[in-house]
C-alpha positions in Angstrom: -13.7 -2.5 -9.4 -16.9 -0.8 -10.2 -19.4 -4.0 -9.8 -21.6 -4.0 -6.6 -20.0 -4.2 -3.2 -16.5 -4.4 -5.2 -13.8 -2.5 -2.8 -12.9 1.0 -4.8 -9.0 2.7 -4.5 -9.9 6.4 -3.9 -8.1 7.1 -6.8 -7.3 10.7 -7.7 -10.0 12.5 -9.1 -10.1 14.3 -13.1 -8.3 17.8 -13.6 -11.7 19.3 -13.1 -12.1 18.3 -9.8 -10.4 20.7 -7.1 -8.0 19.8 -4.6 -8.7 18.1 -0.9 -7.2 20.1 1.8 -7.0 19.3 5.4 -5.9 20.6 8.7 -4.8 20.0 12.3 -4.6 21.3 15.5 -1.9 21.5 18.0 -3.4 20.4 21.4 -1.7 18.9 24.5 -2.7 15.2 24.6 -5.4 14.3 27.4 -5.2 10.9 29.3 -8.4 9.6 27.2 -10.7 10.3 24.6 -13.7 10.2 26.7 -12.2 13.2 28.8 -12.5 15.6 25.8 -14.5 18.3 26.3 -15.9 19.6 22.9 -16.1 23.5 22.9 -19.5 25.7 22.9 -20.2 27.9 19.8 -22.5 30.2 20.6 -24.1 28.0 23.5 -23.9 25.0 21.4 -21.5 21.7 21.4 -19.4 22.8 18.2 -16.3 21.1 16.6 -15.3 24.4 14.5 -12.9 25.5 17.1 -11.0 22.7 16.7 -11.2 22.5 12.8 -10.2 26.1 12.4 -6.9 25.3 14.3 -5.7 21.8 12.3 -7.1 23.1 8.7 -3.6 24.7 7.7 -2.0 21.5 8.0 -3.4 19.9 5.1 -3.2 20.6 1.3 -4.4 20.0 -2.0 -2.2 18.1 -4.3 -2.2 18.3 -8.3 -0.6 15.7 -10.1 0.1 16.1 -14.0 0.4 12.4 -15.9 1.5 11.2 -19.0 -1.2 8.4 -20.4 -0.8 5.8 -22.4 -3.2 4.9 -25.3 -3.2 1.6 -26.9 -3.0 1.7 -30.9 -6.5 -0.5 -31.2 -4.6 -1.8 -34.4 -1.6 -3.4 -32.7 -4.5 -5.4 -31.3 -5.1 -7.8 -34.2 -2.2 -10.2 -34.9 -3.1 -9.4 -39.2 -2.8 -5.5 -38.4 0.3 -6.0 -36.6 2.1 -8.0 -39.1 1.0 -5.8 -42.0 2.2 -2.9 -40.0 5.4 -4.8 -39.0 6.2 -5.2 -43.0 5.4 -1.7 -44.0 7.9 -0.1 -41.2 5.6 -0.4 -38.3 3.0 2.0 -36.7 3.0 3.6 -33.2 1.6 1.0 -30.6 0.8 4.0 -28.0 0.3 7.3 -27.8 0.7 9.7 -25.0 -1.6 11.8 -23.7 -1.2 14.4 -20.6 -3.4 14.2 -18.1 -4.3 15.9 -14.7 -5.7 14.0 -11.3 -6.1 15.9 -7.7 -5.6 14.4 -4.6 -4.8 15.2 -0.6 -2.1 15.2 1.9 -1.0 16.0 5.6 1.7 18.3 6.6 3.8 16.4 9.2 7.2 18.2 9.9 6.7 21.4 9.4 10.3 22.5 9.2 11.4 20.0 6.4 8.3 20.2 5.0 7.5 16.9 4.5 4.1 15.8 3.4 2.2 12.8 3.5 -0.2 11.3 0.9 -1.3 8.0 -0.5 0.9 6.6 -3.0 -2.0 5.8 -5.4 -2.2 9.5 -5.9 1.2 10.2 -7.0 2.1 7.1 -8.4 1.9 8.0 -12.4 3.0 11.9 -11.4 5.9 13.4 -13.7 4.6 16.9 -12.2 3.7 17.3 -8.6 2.1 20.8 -6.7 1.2 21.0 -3.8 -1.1 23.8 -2.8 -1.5 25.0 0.9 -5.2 26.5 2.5 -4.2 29.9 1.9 -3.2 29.5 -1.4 0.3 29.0 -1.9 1.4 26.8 -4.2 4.6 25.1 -4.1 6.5 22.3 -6.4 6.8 18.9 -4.7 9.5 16.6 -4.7 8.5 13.3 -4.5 10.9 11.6 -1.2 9.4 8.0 -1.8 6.5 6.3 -2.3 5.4 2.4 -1.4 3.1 0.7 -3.2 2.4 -2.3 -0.6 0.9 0.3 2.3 0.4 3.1 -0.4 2.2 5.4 1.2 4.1 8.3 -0.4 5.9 10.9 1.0 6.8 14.5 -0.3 8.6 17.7 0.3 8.3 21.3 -0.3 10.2 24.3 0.4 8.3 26.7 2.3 8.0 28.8 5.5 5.0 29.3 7.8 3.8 25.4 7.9 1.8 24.1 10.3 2.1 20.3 11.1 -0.3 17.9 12.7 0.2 16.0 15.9 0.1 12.3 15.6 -2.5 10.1 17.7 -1.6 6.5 18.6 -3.5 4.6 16.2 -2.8 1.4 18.5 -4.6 2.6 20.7 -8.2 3.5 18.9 -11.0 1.7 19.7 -14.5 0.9 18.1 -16.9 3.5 18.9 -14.2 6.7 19.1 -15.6 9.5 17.2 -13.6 10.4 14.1 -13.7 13.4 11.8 -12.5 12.8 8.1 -11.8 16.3 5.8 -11.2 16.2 2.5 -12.6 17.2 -0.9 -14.5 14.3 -2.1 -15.6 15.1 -6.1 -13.8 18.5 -5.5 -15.4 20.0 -3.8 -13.0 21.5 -1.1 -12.7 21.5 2.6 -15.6 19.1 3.3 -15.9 18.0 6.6 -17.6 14.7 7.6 -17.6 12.8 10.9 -18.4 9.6 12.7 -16.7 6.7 14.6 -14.3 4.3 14.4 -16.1 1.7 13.2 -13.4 -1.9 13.6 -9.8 -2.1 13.4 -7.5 -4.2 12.5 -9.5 -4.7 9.1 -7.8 -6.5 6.2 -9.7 -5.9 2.9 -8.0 -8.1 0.2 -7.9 -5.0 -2.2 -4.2 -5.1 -2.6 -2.8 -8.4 -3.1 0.6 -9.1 -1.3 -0.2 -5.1 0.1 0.4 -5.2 4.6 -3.2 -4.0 5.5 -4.2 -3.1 9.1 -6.8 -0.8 8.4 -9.1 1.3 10.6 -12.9 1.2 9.3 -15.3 4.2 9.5 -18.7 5.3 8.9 -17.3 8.8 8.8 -18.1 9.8 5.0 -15.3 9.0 2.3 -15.8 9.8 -1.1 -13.5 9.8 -3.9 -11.1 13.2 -3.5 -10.4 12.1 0.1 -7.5 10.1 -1.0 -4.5 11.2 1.1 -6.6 13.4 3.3 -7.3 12.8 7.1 -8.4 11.1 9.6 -8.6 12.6 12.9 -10.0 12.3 16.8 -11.8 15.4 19.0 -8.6 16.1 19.8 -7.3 17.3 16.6 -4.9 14.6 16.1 -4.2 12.5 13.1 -5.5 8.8 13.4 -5.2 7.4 10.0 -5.0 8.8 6.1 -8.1 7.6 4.0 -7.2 5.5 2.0 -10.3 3.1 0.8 -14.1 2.5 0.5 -16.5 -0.5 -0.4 -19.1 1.0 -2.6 -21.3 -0.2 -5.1 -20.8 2.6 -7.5 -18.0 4.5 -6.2 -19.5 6.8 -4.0 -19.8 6.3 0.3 -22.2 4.2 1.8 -20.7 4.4 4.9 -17.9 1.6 5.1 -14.5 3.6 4.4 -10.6 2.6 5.3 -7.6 4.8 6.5 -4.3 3.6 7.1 -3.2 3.2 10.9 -1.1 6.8 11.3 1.3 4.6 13.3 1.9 2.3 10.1 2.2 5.0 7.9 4.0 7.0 10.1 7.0 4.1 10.2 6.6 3.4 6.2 7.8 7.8 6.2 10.8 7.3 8.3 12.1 4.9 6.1 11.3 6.4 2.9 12.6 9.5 4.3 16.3 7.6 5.5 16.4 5.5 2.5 14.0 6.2 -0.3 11.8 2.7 -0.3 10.8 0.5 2.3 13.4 -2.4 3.3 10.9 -5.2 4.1 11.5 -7.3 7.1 11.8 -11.1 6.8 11.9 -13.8 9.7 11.4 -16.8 7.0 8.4 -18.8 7.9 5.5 -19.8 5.7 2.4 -20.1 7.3 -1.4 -20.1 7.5 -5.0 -19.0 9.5 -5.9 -21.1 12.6 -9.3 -22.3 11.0 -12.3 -23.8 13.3 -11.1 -27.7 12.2 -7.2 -26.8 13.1 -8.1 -25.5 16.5 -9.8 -28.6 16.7 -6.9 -30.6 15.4 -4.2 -28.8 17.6 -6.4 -29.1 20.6 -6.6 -25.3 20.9 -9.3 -23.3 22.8 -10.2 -20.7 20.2 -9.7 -20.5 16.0 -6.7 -17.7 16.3 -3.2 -17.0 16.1 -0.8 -18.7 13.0 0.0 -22.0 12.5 3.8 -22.2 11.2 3.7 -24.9 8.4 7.8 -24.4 7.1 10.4 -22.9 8.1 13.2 -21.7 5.3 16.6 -23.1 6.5 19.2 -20.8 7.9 15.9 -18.1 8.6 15.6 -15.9 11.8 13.0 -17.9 12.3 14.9 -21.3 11.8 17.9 -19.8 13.9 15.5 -18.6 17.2 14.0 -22.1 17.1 10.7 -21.8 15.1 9.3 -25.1 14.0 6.3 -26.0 11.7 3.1 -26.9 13.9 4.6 -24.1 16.1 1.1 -21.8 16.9 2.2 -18.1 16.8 -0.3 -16.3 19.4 1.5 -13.0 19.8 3.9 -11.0 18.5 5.6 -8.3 20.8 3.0 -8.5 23.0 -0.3 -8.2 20.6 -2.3 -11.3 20.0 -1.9 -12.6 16.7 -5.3 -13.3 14.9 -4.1 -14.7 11.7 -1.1 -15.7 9.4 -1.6 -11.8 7.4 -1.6 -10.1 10.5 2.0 -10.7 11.7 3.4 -10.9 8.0 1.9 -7.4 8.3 3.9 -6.7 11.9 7.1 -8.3 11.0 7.3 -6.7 7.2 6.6 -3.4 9.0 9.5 -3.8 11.3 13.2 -3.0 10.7 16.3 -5.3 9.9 17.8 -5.6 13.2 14.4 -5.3 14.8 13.4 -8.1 17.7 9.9 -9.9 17.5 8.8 -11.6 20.9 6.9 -14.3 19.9 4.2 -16.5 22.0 4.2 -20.1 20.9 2.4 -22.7 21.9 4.1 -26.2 20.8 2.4 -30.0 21.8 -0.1 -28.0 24.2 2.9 -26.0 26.0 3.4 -22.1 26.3 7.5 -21.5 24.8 8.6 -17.5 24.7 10.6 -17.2 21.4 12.5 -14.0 20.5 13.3 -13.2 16.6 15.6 -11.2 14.8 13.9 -9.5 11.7 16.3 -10.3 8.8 16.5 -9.0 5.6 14.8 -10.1 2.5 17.6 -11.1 -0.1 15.8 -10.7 -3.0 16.1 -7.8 -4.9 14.3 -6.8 -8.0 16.3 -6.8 -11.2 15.9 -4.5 -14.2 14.9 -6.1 -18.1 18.0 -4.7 -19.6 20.7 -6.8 -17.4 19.1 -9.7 -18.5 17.8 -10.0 -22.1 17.8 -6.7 -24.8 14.0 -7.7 -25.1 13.3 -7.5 -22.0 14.7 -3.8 -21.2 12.2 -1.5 -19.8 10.4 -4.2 -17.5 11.7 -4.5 -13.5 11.4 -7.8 -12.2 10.6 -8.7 -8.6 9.7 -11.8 -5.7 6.7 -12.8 -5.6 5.9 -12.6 -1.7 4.4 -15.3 0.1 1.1 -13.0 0.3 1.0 -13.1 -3.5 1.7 -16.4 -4.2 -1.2 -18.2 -2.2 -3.1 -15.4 -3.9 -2.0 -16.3 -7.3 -1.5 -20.3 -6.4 1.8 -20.5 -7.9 5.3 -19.5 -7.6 7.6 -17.7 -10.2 8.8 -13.4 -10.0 6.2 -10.8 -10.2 6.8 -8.1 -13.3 6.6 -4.5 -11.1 6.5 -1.8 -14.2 7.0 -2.0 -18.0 8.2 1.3 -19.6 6.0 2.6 -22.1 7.0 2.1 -25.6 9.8 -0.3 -24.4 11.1 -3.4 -25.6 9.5 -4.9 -22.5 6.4 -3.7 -23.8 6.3 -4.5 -27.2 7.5 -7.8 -26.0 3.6 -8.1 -24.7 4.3 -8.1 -21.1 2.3 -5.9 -18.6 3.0 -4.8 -15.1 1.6 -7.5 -12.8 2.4 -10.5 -14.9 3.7 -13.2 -12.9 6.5 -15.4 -14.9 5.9 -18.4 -13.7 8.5 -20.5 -16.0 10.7 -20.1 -18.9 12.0 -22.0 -21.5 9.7 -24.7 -20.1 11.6 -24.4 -16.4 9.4 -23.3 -13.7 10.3 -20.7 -11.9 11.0 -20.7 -7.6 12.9 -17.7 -6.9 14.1 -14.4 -8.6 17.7 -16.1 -8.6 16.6 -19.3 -11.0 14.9 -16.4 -13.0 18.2 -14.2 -13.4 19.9 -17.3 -14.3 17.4 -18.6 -17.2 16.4 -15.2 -18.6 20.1 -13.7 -17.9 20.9 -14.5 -21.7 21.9 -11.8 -24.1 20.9 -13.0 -27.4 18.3 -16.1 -28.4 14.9 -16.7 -27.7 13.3 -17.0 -24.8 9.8 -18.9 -24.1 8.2 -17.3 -20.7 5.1 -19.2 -19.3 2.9 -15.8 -17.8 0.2 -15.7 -15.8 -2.2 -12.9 -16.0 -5.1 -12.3 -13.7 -7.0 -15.5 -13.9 -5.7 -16.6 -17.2 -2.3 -17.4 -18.7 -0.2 -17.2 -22.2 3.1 -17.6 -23.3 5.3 -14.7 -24.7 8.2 -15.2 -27.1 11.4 -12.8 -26.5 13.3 -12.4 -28.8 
């Protein structure tokens, strides 16, 4: 993540650095952007007005980590085994550790906050400190990992929330103010414009990314922070930057406030995200397929399977189907409705354009659940305790280029862990049997006792583990 051009997670920044805090003002929505009137400061077009009102809406947040540290020992197979023989020697250590990042008040009478996930993620302690000072202990509502999106709550009077802009509706050239703390230093203010939408970066595999670029300056420290219009009203939460050495060069990424705004009210009602599904498998229209289809441009998603029994099977969907809107927003690739329909709800209805053999057909789409669930280390194998299992999304595995179950978190100083296996590792076969589904997976590794041989793939290489 640190070579040139390479896309950078504003992660949270050192215990040194102090916390981001942001704000937002409570204004009557205008029919458009381009009828705000920005306010006169002493004769002079000034955007202070408007920042003095929305600041109390944003805080600082201070996370305080355990980290692991590798015994450099373990390492060598010859240490290990000596080790092994003499009673065995710690593998990791744990060190604390402090990190800073941002969030957005945005129901001031529950108190709920809003931040990126990345910057709680590895929190066993979590403050949350308001512009004039407070400081309050913050219990952590949710938090998902494929939007990195977190929510939290304090207990506290006096709050001030911030209004919500439709994000749908921002366009390119819309003049943006970001405030955060980049490298600590607090209550930095930064503007610009929205620079494209709709931007899909790669930076998290199988992650739903529909983000809004700026040139608006985000360092790292604005993690969590905001993103907001004239108006005072939040458009997006930064979240991203491409940089060649970490700091801005003008290309940053905050996700949709709509988006993030649905990922709350589910982590809110239910604690985690309950992904959508409508079962279809599918890819980009590409220059030579809009050629082969006999279409007029190279967009929308060309359905090539449908899974039996599916929403999608059950509306009618069939493979050469071309998806060219979903719920009335032209479809531009394949990611960009697994991004719309994962968003949705179970129950939710997807009105789908199709075009099929050169005709126009309206399709309509019941979102479905997704059946499979992640599965703990310890139900299957004693080995394996400490490590949760999960699918490997369809996102993931055209990424990876294989099938097989994805492992989500190994506990430190686990079985799971000094088993050898390491969160991200995909299992794609065991005991020689390759892997399809997180069902075949249950079933093979489901053994209490005996040895298991798993076949995992790791980044761009692969290795087999023993369990045993």
């Amino acid at each position: 993540m640190s070579r040139s051009f390479a896309l950078k997670v504003l992660a949270p920044l050192a215990v040194s650095a102090g916390l981001a805090s942001f704000a937002f003002m409570t204004v009557a929505p205008e029919p458009a952007q381009a009828n705000i009137v920005v306010p006169m400061t002493q004769g002079v077009p000034s955007l202070a007005p408007m920042l003095k009102t929305v600041m109390p809406a944003v805080v600082n947040i201070s996370v305080t980590s355990k980290v692991e540290i590798q015994n450099p020992l373990m390492q060598d197979p010859f240490f290990r085994r000596f080790f092994e023989g003499q009673g065995g020697a710690p593998e990791q250590q744990e060190r604390e550790a402090q990190s800073t990042g941002s969030g957005v008040i945005i129901d001031a009478a529950k108190g709920y906050v809003i931040t990126n996930n990345h910057v709680v993620e590895q929190a066993d302690e979590i403050k949350v400190r308001l512009s004039d000072d407070r400081e309050f202990d913050a219990k952590l509502i949710g938090r998902d990992p494929d939007t990195d999106v977190a929510v939290l709550q304090i207990k506290a009077e006096k709050l001030t929330a911030i209004p919500l802009a439709d994000s749908d509706k921002a366009q390119v050239g819309d003049f943006v103010v970001a405030i955060g703390s980049p490298f600590g230093l607090r209550q930095t203010v930064t503007s610009g414009i929205i620079s494209a939408t709709g931007r899909a970066t790669g930076i998290s595999e199988g992650g739903y990314e529909d983000f809004i670029q700026t040139d608006a300056s985000i360092n790292p420290g604005n993690s969590g922070g905001a993103l907001v219009n004239l108006r005072g009203e939040l458009v997006g939460i930064p979240s991203n930057i491409l940089s060649r050495s970490g700091g801005n060069i003008g290309i940053g990424f905050a996700i949709p406030i709509n988006q993030a705004s649905s990922v709350m009210k589910q982590l809110v009602e239910h604690g985690s995200v309950q992904r959508g599904r409508i079962g279809v498998v599918g890819q980009d229209v590409t220059p030579d397929l809009a050629k082969a289809f006999g279409l007029p441009s190279a967009r929308g998603a060309v359905v090539a399977q449908v899974v039996p029994d599916s929403p999608a099977a059950k509306a009618g969907l069939k493979p050469e189907d071309i998806i060219l809107e979903a719920n009335g927003r032209e479809v531009q690739s394949f990611a960009q409705l697994r991004n719309a329909v994962g968003l949705m709800r179970v129950g939710d209805k997807v009105d789908l354009k199709v075009m099929r053999e050169g005709k126009m057909r309206n399709l309509t789409v019941v979102v479905g659940k997704d059946t499979e669930q992640a599965a703990t280390g310890e139900g299957l194998h004693p080995a394996l305790a400490g490590a949760l299992f999960g699918p490997l999304d369809e996102a993931s595995a055209k990424s990876a280029q294989t099938t097989g179950v994805v492992v989500q978190k190994v506990a430190p100083g686990s079985p799971a862990a000094r088993t050898g296996l390491r969160p991200e590792d995909i299992v794609i076969a065991v005991n020689r049997v390759r892997i399809e589904n997180m069902a075949q997976f249950q079933k093979l590794a489901g053994v209490k006792e005996g040895q298991l041989l798993m076949h995992i793939q790791r980044g761009n290489g692969a290795l087999f583990l023993i369990v045993r």
